[in-house]
N, C-alpha and C positions, 0 to 999 in steps of 0.2 A: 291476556294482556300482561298479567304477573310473570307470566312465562320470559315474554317480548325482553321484558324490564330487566328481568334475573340475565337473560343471553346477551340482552348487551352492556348489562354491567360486567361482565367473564370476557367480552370481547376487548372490552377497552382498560382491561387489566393486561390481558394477554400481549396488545398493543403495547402498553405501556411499559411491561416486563422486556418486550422486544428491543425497544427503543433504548433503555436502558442496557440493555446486553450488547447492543449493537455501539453506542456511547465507548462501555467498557471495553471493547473490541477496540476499540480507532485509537485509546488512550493506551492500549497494550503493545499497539503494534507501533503507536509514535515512541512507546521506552523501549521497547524491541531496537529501532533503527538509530537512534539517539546512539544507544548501546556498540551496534556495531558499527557506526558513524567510521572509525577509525581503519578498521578493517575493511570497511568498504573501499576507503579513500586509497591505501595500500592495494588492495585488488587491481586499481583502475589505473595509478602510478605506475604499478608494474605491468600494466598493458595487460593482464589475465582476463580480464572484461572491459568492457566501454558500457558506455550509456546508448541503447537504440532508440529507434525512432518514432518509438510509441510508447515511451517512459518507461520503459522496464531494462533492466544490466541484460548486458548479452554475453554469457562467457566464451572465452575463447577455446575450439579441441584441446583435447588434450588436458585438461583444468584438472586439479588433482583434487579427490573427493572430500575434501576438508572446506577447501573455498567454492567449488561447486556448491554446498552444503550452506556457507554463508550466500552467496549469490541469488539462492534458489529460496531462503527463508525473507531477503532484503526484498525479493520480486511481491513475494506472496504479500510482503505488509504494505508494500508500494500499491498493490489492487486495495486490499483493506480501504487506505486512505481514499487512493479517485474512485470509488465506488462510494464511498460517501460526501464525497464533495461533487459529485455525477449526481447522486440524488437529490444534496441540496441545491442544486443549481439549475434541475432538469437537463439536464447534459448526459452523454453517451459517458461509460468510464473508459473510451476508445479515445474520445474526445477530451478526455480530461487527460490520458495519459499523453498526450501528442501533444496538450499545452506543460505538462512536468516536462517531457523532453529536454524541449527549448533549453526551460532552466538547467535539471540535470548537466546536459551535455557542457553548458556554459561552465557549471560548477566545475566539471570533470577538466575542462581546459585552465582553468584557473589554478587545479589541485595540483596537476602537474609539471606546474613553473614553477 
């Protein structure tokens, strides 16, 4: 029974450290994109990537390895985010990415007037 008691006090640390890291995570990767907010905007101005259609930049051939490099760290924190908003929600991050879309794309027509 002392046993039972000790494993699930270690369990609901381990949880709670997770939770915590994960927290840390969503908050690194929203000053990550904050960050390159500007550069993104420039990317998609000059037509180097667009916005696709399951929330994630799609760059265009030929992209030279410096904005490939932003575009490919912008995609990675864009999952970060709908995979926690997927979990709060009970939702696919498939499905959470295909509702950012929408917005995205809208932003993207906006940036470039």
């Amino acid at each position: 029974m002392m046993m039972r008691t000790v494993m699930g006090a270690v369990m609901a640390v381990l949880v709670g450290v997770a939770c915590v890291a994960q927290a840390d995570d969503i908050e690194a990767a929203k000053a990550r994109r904050k960050e390159r907010n500007a550069q993104i905007t420039q990317i998609l101005k000059a037509g180097d990537a667009s916005e696709g259609a399951d929330g994630y930049l799609v760059a265009k051939a030929g992209l030279d390895a410096t904005k490939t490099g932003v575009v490919n760290a912008e995609n990675a924190d864009r999952k970060i985010g709908y995979t926690a908003i997927a979990k709060a929600n009970g939702k696919t991050v498939e499905a959470v990415g295909k509702q950012a879309a929408a917005i995205n794309q809208a932003r993207a027509r906006a940036a470039q007037k």
